[in-house]
N, C-alpha and C positions, 0 to 999 in steps of 0.2 A: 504494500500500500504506500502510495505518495505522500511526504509530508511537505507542508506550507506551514509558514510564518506570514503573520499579519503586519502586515507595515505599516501600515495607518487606521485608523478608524476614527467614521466621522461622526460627527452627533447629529446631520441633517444632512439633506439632499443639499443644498445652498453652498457649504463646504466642500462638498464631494466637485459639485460644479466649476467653484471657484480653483480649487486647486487640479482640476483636470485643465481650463482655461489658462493656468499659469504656466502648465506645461506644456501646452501647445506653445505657447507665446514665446518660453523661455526658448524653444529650441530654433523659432525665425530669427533669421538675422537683423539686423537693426535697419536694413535697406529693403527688406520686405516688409515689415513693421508699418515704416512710413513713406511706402512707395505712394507713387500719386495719386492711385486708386483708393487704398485706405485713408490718405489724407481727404481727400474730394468726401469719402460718404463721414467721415466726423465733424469735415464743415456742415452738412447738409446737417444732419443729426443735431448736432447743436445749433441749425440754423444761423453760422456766422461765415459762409461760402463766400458773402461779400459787405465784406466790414465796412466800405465805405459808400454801401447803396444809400444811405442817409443825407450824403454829402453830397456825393459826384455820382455821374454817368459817365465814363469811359471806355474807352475801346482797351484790350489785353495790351497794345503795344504804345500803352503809358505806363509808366513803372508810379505806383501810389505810396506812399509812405506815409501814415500817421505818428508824432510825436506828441505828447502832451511832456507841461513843463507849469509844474504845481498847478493850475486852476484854468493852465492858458492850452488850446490843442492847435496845434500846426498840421498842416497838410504839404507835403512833398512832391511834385507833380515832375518827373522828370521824361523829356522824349527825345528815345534814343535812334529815330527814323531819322533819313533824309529829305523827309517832309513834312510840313505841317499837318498837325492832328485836332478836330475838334473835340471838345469836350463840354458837359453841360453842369454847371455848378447849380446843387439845386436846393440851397439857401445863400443864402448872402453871404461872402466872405470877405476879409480885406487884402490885399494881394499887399504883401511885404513890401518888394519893390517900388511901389508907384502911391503907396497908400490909399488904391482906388477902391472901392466896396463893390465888388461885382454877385452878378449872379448871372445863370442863365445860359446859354449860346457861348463859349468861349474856343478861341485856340491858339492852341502850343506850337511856337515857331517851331523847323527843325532842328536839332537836337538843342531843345528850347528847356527850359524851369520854370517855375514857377513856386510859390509857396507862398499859403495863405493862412488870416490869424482866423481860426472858426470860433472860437470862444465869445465874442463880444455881439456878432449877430446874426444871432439864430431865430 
């Protein structure tokens, strides 16, 4: 007759679960983990896929950057084409640069910047 030793025992299904999930996990690589497809369904999941839909409407080849700095948030708008790109700012912000308060219809020369203060009018 076979004998076995008990390796673990769990006090619920929940545990048994969780550490079945850990070992699947533990044995992906760190580049499977956060490949692009798992990152895309945790945006969606947590509904945060596009952190700056509040702010902006842009096309993918503008590169976004949000910064806050204690109470104030910045926006980073860089474009790395060799042509001008529109974009649509869809509250009012103040564009660093030129201290103009835009909203609305906007565009980014070619490999143009921009950066705006959002914090004062929303």
């Amino acid at each position: 007759m076979a004998s076995f030793a008990l390796i673990k025992d769990y006090d619920n299904e929940w545990d048994a679960e969780v550490d079945s999930w850990h070992r699947r996990v533990s044995r992906r690589s760190e580049q499977e983990i956060f490949s692009e497809s798992n990152v895309t369904k945790l945006f969606e999941y947590t509904e945060i896929d596009n952190p700056f839909a509040e702010y902006i409407e842009a096309p993918e080849t503008l590169e976004l950057i949000m910064r806050r700095k204690e109470e104030r948030k910045f926006l980073f708008i860089l474009n790395f084409q060799a042509q001008e790109v529109p974009y649509t700012l869809k509250k009012s912000a103040k564009l660093l640069y030129s201290e103009e308060i835009l909203s609305g219809n906007c565009t980014l020369p070619a490999y143009g910047t921009a950066v705006y203060d959002l914090s004062c009018y929303n």
